[in-house]
PDB file of N, CA, C and O in Angstrom:
ATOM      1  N   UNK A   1     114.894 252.888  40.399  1.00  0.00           N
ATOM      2  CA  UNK A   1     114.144 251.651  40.474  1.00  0.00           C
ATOM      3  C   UNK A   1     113.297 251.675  41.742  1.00  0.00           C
ATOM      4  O   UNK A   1     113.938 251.817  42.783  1.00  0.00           O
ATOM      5  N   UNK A   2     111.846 251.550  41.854  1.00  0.00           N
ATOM      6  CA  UNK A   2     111.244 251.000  42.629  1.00  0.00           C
ATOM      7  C   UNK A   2     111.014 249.451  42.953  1.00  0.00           C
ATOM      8  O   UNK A   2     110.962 248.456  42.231  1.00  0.00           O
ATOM      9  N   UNK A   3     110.887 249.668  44.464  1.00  0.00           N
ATOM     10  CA  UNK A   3     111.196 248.313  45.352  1.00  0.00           C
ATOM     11  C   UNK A   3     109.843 248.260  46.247  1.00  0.00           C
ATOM     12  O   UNK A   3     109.465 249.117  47.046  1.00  0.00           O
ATOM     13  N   UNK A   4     109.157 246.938  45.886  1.00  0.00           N
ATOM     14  CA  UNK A   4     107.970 247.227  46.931  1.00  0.00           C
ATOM     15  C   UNK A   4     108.475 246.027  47.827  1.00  0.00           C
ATOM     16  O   UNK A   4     109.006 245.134  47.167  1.00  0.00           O
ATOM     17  N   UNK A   5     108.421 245.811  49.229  1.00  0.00           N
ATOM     18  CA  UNK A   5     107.921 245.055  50.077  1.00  0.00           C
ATOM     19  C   UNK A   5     107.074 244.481  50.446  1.00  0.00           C
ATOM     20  O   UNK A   5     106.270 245.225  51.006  1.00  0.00           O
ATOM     21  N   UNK A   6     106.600 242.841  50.437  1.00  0.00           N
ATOM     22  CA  UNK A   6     106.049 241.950  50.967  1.00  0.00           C
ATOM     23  C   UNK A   6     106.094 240.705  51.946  1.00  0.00           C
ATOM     24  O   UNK A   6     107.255 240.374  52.188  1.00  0.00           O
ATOM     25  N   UNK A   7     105.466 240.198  52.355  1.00  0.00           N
ATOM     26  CA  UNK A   7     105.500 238.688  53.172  1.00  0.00           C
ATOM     27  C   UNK A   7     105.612 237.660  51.625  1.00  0.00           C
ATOM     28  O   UNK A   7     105.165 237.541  50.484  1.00  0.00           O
ATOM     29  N   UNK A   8     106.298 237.245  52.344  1.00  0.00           N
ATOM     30  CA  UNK A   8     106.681 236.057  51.549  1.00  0.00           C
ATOM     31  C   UNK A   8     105.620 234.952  51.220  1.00  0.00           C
ATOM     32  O   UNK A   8     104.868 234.665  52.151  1.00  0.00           O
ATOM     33  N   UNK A   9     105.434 234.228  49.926  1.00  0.00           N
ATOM     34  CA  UNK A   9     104.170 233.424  50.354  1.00  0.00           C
ATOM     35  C   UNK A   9     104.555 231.995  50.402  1.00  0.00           C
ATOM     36  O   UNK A   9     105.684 231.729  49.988  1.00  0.00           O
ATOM     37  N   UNK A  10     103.845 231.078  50.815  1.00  0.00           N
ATOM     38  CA  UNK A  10     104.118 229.859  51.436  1.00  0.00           C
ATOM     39  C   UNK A  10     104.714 229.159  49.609  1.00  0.00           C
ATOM     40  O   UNK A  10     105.706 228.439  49.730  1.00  0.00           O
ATOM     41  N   UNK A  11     104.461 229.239  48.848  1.00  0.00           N
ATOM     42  CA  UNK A  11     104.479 228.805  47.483  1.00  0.00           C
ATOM     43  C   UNK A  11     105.985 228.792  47.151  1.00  0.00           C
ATOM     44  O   UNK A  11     106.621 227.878  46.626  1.00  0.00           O
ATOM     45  N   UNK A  12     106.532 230.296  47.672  1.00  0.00           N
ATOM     46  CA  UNK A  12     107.847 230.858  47.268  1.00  0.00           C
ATOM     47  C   UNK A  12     109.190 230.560  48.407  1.00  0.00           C
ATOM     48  O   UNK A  12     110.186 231.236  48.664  1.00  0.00           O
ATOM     49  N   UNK A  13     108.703 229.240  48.930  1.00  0.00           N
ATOM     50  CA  UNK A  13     109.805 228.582  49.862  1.00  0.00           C
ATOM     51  C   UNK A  13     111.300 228.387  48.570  1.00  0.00           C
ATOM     52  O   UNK A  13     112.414 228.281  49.085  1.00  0.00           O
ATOM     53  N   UNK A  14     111.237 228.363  47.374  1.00  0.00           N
ATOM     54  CA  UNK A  14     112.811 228.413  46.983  1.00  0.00           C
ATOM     55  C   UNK A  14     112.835 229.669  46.926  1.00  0.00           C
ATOM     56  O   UNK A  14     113.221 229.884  48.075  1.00  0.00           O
ATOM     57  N   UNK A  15     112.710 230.739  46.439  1.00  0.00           N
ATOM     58  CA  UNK A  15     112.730 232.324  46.720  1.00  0.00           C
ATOM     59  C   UNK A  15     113.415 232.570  48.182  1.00  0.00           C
ATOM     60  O   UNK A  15     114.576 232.931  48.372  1.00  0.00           O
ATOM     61  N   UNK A  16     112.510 232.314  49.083  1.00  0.00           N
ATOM     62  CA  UNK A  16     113.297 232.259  50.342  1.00  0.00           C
ATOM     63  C   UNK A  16     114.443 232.013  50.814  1.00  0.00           C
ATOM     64  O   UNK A  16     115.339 232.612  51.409  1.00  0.00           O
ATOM     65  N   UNK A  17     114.177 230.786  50.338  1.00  0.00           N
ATOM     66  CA  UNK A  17     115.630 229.804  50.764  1.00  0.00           C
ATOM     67  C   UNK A  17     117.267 230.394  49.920  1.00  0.00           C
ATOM     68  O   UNK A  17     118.439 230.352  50.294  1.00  0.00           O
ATOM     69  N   UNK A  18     116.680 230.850  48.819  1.00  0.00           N
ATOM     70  CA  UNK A  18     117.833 231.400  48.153  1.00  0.00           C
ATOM     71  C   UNK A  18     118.244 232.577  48.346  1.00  0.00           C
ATOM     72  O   UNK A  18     119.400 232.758  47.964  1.00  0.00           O
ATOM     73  N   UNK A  19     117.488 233.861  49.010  1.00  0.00           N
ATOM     74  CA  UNK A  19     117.950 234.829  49.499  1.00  0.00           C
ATOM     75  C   UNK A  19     118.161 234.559  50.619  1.00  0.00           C
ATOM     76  O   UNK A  19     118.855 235.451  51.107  1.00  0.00           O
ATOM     77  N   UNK A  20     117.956 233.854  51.268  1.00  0.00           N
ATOM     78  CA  UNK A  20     119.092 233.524  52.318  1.00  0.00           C
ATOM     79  C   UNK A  20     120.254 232.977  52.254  1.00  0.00           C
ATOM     80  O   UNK A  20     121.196 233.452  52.889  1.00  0.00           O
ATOM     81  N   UNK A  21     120.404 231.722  51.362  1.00  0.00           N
ATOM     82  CA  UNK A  21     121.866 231.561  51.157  1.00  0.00           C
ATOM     83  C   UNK A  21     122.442 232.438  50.687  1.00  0.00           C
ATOM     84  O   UNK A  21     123.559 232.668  51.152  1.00  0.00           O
ATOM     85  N   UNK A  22     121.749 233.594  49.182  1.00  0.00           N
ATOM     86  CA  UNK A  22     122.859 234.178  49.046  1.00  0.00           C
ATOM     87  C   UNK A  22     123.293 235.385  49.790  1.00  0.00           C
ATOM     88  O   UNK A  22     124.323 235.994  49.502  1.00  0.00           O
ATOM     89  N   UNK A  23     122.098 235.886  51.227  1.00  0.00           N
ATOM     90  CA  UNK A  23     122.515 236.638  52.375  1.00  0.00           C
ATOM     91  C   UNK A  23     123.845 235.986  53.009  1.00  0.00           C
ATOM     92  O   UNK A  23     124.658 236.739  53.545  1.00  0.00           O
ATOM     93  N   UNK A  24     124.047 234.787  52.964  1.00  0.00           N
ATOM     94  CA  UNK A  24     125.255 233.940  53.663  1.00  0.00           C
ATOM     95  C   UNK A  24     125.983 233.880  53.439  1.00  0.00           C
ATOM     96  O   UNK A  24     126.914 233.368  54.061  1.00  0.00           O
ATOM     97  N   UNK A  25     125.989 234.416  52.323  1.00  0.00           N
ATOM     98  CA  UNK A  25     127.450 234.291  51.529  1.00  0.00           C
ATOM     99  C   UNK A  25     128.525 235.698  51.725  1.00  0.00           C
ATOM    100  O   UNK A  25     129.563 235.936  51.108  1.00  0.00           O
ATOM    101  N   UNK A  26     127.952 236.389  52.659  1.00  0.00           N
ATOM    102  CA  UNK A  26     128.649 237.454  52.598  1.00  0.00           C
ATOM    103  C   UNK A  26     129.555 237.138  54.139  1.00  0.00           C
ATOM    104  O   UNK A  26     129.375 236.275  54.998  1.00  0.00           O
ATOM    105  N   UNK A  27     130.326 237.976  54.057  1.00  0.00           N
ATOM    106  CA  UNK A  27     131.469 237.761  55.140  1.00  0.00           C
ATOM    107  C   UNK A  27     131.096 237.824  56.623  1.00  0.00           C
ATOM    108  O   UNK A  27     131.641 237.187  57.525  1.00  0.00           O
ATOM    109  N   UNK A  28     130.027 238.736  56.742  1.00  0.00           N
ATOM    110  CA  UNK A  28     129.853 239.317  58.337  1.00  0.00           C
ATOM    111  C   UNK A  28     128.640 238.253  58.515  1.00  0.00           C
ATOM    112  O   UNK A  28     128.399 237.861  59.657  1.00  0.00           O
ATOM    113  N   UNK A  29     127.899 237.791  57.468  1.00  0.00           N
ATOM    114  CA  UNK A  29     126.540 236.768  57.765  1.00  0.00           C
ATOM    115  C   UNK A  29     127.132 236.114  59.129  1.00  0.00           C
ATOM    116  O   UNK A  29     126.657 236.749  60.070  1.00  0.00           O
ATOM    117  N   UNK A  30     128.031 235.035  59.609  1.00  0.00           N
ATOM    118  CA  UNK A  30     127.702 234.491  60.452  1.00  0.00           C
ATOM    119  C   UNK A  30     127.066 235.425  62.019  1.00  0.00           C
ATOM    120  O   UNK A  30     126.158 235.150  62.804  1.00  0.00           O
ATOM    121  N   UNK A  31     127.784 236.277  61.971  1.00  0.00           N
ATOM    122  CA  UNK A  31     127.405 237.535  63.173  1.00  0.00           C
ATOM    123  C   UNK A  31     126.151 237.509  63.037  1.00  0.00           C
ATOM    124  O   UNK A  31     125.339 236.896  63.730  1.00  0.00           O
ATOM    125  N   UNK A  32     125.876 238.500  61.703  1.00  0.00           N
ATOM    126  CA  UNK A  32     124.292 238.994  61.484  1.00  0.00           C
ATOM    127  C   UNK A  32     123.439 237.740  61.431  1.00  0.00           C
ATOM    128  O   UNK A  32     122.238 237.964  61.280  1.00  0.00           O
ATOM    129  N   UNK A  33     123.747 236.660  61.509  1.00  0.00           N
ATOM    130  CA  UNK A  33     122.615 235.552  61.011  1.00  0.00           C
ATOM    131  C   UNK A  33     122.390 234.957  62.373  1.00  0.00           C
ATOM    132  O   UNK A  33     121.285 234.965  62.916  1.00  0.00           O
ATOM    133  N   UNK A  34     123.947 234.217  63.139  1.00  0.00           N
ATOM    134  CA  UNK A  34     124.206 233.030  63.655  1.00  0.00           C
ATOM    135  C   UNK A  34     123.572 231.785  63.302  1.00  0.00           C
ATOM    136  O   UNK A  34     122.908 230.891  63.829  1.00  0.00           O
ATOM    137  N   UNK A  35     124.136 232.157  62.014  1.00  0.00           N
ATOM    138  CA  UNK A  35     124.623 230.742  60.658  1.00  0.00           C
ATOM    139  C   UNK A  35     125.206 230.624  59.506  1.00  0.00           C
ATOM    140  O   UNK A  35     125.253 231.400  58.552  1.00  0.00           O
ATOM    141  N   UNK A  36     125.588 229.734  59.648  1.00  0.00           N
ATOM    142  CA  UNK A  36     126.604 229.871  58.067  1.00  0.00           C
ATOM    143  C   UNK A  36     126.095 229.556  57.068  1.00  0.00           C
ATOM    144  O   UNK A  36     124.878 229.455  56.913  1.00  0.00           O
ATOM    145  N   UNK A  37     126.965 229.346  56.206  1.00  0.00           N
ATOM    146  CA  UNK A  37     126.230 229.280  54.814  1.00  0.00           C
ATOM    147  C   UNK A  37     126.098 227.827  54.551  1.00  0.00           C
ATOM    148  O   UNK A  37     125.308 227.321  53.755  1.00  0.00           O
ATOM    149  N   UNK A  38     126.857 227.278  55.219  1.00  0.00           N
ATOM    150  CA  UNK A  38     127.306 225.488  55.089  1.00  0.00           C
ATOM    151  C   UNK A  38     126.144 225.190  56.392  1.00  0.00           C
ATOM    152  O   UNK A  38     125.336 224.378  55.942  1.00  0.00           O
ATOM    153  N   UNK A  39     125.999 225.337  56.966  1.00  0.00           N
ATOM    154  CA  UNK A  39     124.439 225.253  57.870  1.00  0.00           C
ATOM    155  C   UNK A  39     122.949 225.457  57.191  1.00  0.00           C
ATOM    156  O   UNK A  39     121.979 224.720  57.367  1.00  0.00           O
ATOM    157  N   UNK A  40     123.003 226.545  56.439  1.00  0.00           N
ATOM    158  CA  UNK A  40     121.777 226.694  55.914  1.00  0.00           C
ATOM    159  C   UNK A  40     121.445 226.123  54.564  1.00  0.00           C
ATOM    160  O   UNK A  40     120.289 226.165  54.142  1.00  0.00           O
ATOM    161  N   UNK A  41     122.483 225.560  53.837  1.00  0.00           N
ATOM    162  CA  UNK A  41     122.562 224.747  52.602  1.00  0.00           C
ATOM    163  C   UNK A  41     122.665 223.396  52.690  1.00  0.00           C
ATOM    164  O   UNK A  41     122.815 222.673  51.705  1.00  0.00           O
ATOM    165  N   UNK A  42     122.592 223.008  53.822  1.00  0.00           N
ATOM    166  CA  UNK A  42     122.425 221.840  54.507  1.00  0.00           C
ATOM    167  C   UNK A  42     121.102 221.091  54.624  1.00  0.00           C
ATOM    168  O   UNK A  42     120.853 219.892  54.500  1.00  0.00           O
ATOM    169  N   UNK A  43     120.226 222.271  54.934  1.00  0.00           N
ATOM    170  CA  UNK A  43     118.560 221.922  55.439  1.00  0.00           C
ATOM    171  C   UNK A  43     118.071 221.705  54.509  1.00  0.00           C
ATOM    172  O   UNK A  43     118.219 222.376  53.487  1.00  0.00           O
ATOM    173  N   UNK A  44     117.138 220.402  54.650  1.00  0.00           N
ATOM    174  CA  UNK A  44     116.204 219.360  53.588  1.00  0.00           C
ATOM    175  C   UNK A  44     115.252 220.747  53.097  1.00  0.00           C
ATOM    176  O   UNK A  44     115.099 221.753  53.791  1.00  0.00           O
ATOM    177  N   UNK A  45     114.808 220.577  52.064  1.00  0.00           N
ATOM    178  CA  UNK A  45     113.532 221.364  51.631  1.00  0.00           C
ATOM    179  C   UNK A  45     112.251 221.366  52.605  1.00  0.00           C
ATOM    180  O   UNK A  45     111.462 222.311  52.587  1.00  0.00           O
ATOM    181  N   UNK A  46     112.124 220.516  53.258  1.00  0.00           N
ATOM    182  CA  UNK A  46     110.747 220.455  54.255  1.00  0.00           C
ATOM    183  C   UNK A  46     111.293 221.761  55.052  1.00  0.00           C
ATOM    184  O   UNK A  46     110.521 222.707  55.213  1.00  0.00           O
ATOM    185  N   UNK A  47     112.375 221.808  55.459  1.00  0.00           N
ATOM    186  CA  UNK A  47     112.879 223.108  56.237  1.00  0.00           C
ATOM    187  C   UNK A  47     112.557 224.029  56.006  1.00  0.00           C
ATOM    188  O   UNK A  47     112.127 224.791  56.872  1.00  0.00           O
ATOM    189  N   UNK A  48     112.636 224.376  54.613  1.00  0.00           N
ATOM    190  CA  UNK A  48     112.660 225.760  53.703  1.00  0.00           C
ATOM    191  C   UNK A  48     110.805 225.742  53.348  1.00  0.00           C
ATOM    192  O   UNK A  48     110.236 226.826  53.482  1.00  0.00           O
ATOM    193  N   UNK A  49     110.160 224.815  53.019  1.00  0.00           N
ATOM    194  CA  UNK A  49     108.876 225.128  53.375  1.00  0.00           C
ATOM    195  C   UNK A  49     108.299 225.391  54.239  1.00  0.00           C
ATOM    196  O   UNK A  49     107.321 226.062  53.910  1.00  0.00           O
ATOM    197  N   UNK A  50     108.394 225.152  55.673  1.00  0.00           N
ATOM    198  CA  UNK A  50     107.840 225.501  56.777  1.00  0.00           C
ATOM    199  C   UNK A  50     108.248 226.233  57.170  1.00  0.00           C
ATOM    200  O   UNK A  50     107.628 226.701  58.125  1.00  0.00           O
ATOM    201  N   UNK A  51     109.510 226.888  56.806  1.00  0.00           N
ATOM    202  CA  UNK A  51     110.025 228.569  57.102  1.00  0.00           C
ATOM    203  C   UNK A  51     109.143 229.302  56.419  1.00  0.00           C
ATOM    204  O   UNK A  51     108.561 230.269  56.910  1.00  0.00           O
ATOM    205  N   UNK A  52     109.025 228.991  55.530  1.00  0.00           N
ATOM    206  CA  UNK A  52     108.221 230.219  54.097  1.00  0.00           C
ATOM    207  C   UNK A  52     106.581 229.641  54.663  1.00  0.00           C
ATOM    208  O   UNK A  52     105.842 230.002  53.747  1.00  0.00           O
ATOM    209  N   UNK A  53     106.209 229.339  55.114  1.00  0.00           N
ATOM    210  CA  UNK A  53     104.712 229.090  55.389  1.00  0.00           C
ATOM    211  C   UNK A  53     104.549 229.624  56.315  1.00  0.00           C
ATOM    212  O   UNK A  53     103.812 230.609  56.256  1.00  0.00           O
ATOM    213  N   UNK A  54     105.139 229.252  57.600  1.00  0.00           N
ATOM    214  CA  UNK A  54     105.257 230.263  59.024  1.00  0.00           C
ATOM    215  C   UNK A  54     105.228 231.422  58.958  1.00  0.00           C
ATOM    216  O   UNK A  54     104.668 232.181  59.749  1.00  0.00           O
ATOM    217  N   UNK A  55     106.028 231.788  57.689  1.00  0.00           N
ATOM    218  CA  UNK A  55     106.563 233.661  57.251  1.00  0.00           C
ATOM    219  C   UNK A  55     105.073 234.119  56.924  1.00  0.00           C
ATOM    220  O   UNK A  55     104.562 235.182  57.278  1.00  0.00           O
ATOM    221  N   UNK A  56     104.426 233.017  56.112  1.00  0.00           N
ATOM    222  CA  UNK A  56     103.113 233.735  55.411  1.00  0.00           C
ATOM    223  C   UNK A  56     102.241 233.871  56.601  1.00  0.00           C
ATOM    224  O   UNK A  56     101.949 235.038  56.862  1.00  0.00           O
ATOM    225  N   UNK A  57     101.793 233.037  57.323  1.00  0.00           N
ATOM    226  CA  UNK A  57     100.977 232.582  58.297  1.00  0.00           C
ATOM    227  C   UNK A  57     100.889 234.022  58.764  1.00  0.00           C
ATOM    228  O   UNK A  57     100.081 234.879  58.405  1.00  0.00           O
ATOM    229  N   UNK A  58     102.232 234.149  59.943  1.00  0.00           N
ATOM    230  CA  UNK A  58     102.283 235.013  60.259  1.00  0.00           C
ATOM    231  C   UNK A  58     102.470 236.560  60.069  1.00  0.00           C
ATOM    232  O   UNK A  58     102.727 237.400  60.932  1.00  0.00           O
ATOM    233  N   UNK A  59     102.331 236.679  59.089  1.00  0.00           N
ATOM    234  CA  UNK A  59     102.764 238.024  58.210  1.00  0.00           C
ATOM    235  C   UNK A  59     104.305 238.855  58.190  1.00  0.00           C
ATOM    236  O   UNK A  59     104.480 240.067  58.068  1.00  0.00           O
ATOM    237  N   UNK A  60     105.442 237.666  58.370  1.00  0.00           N
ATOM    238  CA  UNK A  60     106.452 237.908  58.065  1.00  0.00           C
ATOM    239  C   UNK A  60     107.232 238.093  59.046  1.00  0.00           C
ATOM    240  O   UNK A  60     108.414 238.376  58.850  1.00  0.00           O
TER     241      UNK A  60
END
């Protein structure tokens, strides 16, 4: 299987938001993140859009 890499686009703030929770869900996430999964499933959607817009803005 090929895998291409991109910046995320401002549109695809649930895309985002969901590979991150389900990055959180793994055992070592709080280390690798410094956050949990109950922290990041917490944040209003305005959160998760202006993460994913910033990402685009800036090219990731």
């Amino acid at each position: 299987m090929d895998y291409v890499m991109r910046t995320a686009r401002a549109d695809e703030w649930p895309q985002v938001r969901q590979l991150r929770l389900d990055a959180l869900k793994d055992p070592a996430a709080p280390v690798a993140f410094l956050e949990s999964y109950e922290e990041a499933v917490a944040k209003p959607d305005a959160f998760w859009r202006e993460r994913a817009a910033a990402a685009a803005e800036d090219g990731g």
